[in-house]
N, C-alpha and C positions, 0 to 999 in steps of 0.2 A: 424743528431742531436745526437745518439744514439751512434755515434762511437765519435764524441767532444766528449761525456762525460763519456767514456770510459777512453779515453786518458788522461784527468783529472785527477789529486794525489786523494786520498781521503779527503774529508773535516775537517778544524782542529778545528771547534765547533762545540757541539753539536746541535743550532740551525739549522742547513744545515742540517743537516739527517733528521728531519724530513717532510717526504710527500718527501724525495730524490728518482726520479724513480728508482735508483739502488742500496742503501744503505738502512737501519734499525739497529735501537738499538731498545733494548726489549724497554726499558721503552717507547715511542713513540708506543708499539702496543694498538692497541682498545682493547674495552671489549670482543669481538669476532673473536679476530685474535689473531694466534701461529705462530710459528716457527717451521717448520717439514724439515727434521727429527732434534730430538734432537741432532743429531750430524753434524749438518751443519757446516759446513767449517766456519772458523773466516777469513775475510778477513783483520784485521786487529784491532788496538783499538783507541778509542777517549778516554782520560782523562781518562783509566782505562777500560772503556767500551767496551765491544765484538762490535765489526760491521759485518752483516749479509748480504748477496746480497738479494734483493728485492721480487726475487724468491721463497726465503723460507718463506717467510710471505703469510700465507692462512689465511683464514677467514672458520671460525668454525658456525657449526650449530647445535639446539636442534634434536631430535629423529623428532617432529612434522614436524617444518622446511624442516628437510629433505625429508619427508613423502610430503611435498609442490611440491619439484620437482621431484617427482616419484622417488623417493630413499629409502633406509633400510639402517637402521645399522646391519651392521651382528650380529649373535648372539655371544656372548661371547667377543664382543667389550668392551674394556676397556674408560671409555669417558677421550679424551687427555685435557682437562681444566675441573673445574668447576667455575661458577659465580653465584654472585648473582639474584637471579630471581626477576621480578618485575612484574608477574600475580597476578592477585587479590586473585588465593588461595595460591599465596606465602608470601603474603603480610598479608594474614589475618591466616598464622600459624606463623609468626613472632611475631605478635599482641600478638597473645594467647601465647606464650611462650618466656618471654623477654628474655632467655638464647641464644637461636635462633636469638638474632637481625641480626645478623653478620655472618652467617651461610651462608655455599655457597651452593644452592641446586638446580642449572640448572646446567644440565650434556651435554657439548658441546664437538661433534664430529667430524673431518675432512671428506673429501670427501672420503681419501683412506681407512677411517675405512665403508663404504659403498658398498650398491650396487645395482642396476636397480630394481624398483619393479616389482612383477611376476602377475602381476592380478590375482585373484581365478574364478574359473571354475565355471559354475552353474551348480546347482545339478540334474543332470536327465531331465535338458532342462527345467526345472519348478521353480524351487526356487533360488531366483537370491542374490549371496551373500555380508553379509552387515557385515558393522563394529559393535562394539559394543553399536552403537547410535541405530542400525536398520538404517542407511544410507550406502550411495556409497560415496567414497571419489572418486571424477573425476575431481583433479587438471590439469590432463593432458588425452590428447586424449587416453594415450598410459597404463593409469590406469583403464581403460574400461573390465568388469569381460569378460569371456571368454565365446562367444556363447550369447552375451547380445548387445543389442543394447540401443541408447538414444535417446527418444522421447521429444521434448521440445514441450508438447500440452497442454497447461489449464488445471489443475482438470482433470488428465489422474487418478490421483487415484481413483477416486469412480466410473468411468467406469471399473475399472479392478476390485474394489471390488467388484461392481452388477454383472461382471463375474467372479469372484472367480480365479481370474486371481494374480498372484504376482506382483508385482511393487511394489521398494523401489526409495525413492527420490536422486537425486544427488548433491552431494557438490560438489558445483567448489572451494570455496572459505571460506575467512572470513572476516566481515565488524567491526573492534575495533572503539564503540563508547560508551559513558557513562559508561568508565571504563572496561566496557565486552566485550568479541569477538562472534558475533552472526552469524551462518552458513550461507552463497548466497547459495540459490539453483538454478539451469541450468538443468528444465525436470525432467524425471524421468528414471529409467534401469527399462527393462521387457527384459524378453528372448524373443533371436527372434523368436521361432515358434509363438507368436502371437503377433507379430508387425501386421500381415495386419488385424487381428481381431480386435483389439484394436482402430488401426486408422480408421475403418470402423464404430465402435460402437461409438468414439468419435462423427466423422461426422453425426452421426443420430442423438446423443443427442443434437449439435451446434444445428442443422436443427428447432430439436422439440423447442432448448431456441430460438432460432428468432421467430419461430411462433407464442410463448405463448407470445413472446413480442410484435409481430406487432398486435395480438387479444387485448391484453391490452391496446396500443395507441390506437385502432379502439372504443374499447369501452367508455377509458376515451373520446377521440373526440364526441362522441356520446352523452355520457350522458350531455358534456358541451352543444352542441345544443339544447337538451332536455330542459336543465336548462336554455336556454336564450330562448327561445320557450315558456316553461312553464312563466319568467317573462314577458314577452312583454304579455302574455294574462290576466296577474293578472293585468298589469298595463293598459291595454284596461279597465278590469272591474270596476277596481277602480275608473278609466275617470267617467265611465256612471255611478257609483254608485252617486262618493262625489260631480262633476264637474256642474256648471251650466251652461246653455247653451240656455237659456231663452233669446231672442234681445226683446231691447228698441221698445215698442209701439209708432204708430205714434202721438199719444198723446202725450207721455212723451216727445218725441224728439223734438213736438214743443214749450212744458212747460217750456223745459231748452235751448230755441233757444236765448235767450238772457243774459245769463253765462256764464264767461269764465273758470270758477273754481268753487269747491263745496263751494259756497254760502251757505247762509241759505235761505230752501224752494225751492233749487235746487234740480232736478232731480237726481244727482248722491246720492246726502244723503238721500233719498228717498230709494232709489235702495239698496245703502248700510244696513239701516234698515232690507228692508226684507230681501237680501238675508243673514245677520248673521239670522234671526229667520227661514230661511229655513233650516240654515247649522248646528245649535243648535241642538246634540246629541238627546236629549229627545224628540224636533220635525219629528226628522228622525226618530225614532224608532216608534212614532205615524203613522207619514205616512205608515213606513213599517209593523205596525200591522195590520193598513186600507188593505193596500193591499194583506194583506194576509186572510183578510175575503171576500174580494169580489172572489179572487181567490183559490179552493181551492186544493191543489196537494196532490197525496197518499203520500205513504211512499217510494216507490220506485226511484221516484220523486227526493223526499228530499234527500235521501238517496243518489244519482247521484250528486245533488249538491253538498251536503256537500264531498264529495271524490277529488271537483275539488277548497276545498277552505283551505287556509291557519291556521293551530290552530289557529294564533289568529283573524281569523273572522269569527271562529265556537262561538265564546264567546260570 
């Protein structure tokens, strides 16, 4: 397919060059694609227009960008395009300065103005080094500081701070949402002379957080027992306090042997009578004055009871 279209004339509209695997006009490049080198060979023109082979079309990147796949701009690089930027603090110094609308101020670099990043060294096996944020930029394996390893353990930081231990966080990445770009963190970099202290210290504090958790289930489990333990005895008490439990005399049973329902001068309307004047608040507080005169308990007593009884039937 490659050598067909080889053999092919060049095309005589401008529609056909564009997205053509082996041709380019400028005007068809993206916002982040050039033509390197400026001096690329013309292979020929459409309607006045230079035509370029496909090869010399790169795609350009910011400083950051490049910094993504373990790359620098060298220093003294001149940036080969600039474009409009459309970061949010691009955006909002255009705002502030209407002169600025139109303003090109993203500075984009080719690969060949590039070159491998060098990972920095930690300092004295102790102080592990960080960018300007106080983090590790670890987009790639191969960005990893020198003599530093990476821990991916839960809240590895406040085990190196209770050992006064260095650890900074690691960026793998960035998540653009609600306008912002907000840093992924992937663990954290410590030097390795104390990866196996660190991993040993985390695993006692895991140890100690289960424990203190399964004591907590054990206890809420506990106190629920307690609490359905302590209701089933209030509701026993209550039984005997309010309940009656008085059966029909063989009298009465024969009084109302010829009623099928509460008639009048039937045994149940009878029964019903007393037991409302038995169950009448002011009755029951008589009986239980009665019986607290014939019976009488110290304070100790009382004291025992009332510990095992509800505020409101202290009242």
């Amino acid at each position: 397919f490659q050598v067909k279209l080889q053999d092919q004339p060049l095309p005589t509209t401008i529609g056909e060059y564009k997205n053509h695997p082996l041709y380019a006009l400028r005007r068809h490049l993206l916002k982040y694609q050039a033509i390197y080198p400026e001096s690329a060979a013309i292979l020929g023109y459409c309607r006045g227009e230079a035509v370029y082979s496909r090869d010399c079309v790169h795609t350009l990147h910011s400083k950051d960008t490049w910094l993504k796949q373990a790359r620098v701009v060298r220093i003294g690089e001149v940036p080969y395009k600039m474009v409009k930027g459309f970061s949010n603090q691009a955006r909002k110094a255009r705002l502030a300065e209407p002169a600025n609308q139109d303003r090109e101020d993203l500075a984009l670099f080719g690969r060949w103005q590039t070159e491998e990043y060098q990972p920095p060294i930690a300092v004295d096996g102790k102080v592990v080094p960080r960018n300007e944020y106080g983090n590790v930029y670890l987009f790639l394996p191969s960005m990893l500081p020198v003599g530093c390893v990476q821990l991916r353990l839960p809240n590895l930081n406040r085990v190196a701070r209770k050992l006064d231990i260095d650890c900074a966080q690691a960026i793998s990445g960035f998540d653009f949402h609600g306008g912002y770009s907000h840093p992924v963190t992937d663990g954290y970099v410590v030097c390795e002379e104390y990866k196996e202290v660190l991993v040993a210290a985390w695993e006692n504090e895991q140890a100690e957080i289960e424990k203190k958790e399964k004591e907590k289930r054990e206890k809420r489990a506990l106190g629920n027992w307690k609490l359905l333990a302590k209701g089933l005895l209030i509701r026993e008490r209550l039984k005997q306090r309010y309940s009656i439990k008085a059966e029909p005399s063989a009298h009465e049973t024969e009084k109302g042997a010829g009623f099928s329902s509460d008639e009048e001068g039937g045994p149940s309307s009878e029964t019903a009578v007393e037991n409302a004047a038995i169950l009448w608040p002011q009755n029951r507080q008589l009986e239980k004055k009665k019986e607290e005169k014939t019976t009488r308990k110290s304070k100790r007593e009382k004291r025992g009871e009332a510990a095992q009884l509800f505020p409101f039937e202290k009242l």
